[in-house]
C-alpha positions as CSV (number, residue, x, y, z in Angstrom):
1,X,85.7,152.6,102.7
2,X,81.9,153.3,102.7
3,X,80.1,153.4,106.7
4,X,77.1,152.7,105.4
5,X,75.2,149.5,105.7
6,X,72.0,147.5,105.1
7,X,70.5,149.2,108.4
8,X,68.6,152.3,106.6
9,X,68.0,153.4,110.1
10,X,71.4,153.5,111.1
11,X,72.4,154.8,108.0
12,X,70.1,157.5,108.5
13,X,71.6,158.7,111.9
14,X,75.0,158.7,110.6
15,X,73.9,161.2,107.9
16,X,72.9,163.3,110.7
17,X,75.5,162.9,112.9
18,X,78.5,163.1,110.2
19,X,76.9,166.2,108.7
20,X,76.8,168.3,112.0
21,X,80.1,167.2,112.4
22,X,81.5,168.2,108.9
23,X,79.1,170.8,108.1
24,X,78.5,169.5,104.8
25,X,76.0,167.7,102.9
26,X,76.9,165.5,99.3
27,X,74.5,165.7,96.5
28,X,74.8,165.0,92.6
29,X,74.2,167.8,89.8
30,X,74.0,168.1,86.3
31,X,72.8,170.9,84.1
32,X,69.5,170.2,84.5
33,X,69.8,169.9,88.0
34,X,70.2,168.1,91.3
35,X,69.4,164.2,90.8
36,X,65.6,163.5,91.9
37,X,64.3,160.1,91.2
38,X,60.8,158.2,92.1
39,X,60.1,157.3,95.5
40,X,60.3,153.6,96.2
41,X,58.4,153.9,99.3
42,X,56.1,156.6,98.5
43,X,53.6,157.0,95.5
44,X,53.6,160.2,93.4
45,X,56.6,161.2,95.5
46,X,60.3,162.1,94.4
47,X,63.1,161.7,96.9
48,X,66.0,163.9,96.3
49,X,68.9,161.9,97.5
50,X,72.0,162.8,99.7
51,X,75.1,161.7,101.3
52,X,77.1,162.5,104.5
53,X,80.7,161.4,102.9
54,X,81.8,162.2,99.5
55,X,83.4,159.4,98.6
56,X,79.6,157.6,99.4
57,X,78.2,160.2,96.6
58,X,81.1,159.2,94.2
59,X,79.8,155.9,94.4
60,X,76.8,156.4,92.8
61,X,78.5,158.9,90.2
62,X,78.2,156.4,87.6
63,X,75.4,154.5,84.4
64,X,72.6,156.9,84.7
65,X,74.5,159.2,86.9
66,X,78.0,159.4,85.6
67,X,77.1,162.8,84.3
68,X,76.3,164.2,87.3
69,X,78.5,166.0,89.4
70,X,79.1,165.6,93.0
71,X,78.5,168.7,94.8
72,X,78.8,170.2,98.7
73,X,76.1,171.9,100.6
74,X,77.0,173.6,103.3
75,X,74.7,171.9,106.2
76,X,73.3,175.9,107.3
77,X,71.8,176.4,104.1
78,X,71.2,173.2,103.7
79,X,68.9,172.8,107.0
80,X,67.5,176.4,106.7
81,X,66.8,176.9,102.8
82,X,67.0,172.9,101.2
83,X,64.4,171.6,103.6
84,X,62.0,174.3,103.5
85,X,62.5,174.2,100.2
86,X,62.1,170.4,99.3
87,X,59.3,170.3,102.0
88,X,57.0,173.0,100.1
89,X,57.8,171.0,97.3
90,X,56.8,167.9,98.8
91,X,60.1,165.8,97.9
92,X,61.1,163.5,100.1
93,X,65.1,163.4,101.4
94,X,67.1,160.2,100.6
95,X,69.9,160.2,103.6
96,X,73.0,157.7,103.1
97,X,72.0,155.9,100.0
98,X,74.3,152.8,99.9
99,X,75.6,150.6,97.0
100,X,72.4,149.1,96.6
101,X,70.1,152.4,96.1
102,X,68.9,151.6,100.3
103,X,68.4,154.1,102.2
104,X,65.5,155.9,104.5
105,X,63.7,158.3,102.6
106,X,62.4,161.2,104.9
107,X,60.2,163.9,105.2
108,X,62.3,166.7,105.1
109,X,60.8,168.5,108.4
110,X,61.3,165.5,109.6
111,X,65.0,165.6,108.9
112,X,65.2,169.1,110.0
113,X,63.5,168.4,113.6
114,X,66.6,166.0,113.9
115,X,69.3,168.6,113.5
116,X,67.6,170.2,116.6
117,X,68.2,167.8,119.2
């Protein structure tokens, strides 16, 4: 059974909290790559979105998505390579999507700032 909840906020803490605890991070893949969609929030901005439980990734495994894959990150590389990555790239981070596609969308030095305290 999913954590997650309408709060986007507390959603958002979650991610941060269940990922330092499990070291991992949940994203979904397919050949052409890791899913990346339009901001809602943002204009001319993609938000590359990620979970903090697999099972909340597996959720969203399906229409569109069902031929993605649902992949770990290790949180080091994630926190150290991802974000510097993404944040050059100016994509946003999607943390804790629930069933309904909510969920904060972040700067991703923003994100990484958070692992730090």
């Amino acid at each position: 059974m999913s954590k997650l909840t309408s709060d986007i906020q507390k959603n958002l803490e979650l991610f941060v909290a269940e990922t330092k605890e499990t070291k991992l991070v949940w994203g979904l893949r397919n050949e052409e790559g890791w899913l990346a969609v339009d901001s809602t929030e943002f204009e001319q901005s993609e938000v590359m979105p990620f979970w903090s439980a697999k099972e909340d990734a597996v959720t969203h495994n399906v229409e569109e998505w069902a031929d993605f894959e649902v992949l770990e990150i290790p949180l080091d590389i994630f926190v150290e390579d991802w974000l510097l990555t993404l944040a050059e790239d100016g994509v946003l981070v999607g943390t804790n999507w629930n069933e309904t596609l909510e969920g904060k969308e972040v700067e991703p030095s923003d994100l990484a700032k958070m692992y730090l305290s």
